[in-house]
C-alpha positions, 0 to 999 in steps of 0.5 A: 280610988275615985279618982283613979278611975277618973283618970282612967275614964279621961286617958283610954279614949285619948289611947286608943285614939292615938293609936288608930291614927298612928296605925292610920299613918303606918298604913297610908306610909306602907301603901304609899312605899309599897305602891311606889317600890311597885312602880319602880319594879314595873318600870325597872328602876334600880335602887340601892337601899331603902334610905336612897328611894326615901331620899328620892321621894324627899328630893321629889317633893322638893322639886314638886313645890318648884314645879308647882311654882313656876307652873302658878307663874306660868299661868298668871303670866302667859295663860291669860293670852290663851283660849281655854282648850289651849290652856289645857294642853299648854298645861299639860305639856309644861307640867310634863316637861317641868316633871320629866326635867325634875326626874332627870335632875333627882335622876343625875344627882343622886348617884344610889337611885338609877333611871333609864330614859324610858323609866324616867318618861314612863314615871313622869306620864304615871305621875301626871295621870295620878295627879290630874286624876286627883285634881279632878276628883276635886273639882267634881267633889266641890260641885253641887249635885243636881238631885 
């Protein structure tokens, strides 16, 4: 009997643990879907199925890792010959292009998810403000503060 409760005493707290992070999973996938398919209606891009926007989301993160590559070679190879505000914007611009050229690419291919031009110009600019919002969220986190 002892034992049991032992047993019981070890096994409820990994319970319920597990799921408030499953319930913190669901969240996060239900507002990351939810903001996206929102962005989507916004800007009028039509989809066929929930499997094709999953699909996209996939192939998406596929080319972000390229682009996050080749933006990384970019950077060793041509940005040590540029002024610190000239490599800000050359940043900007390669990361538009690469992204904006990602899109079309996902755009081309998949033949269930459908953009027009200035649906896939409108996602890019959302995704490059998210993005650069996020990273200098970071950098003023990593700070110090002057107190």
């Amino acid at each position: 009997m002892k034992r049991k409760k032992e047993m019981l005493k070890e096994i409820i707290p990994i319970i319920i643990v597990s799921i408030l992070l499953l319930s913190i999973l669901i969240g996060v996938v239900c507002f990351f879907l939810f903001f996206n398919i929102g962005i989507f209606e916004l800007l009028g891009v039509e989809y066929e199925s929930w499997t094709s926007i999953l699909m996209f989301f996939g192939f998406s993160l596929i080319a972000d890792a390229i682009v996050n590559v080749i933006l990384i070679f970019f950077k060793a190879r041509y940005f040590h010959k540029t002024g610190r505000i000239v490599k800000k914007r050359h940043a900007a611009i390669f990361r538009i292009l690469l992204d904006f050229s990602a899109i079309h690419i996902i755009d081309e291919l998949m033949t269930s998810v459908h953009f027009s031009i200035l649906s896939e110009i409108g996602f890019v600019l959302i995704i490059y403000l998210i993005d650069t919002s996020i990273s200098s969220s970071k950098r003023e986190s990593d700070k110090p503060r002057n107190e």
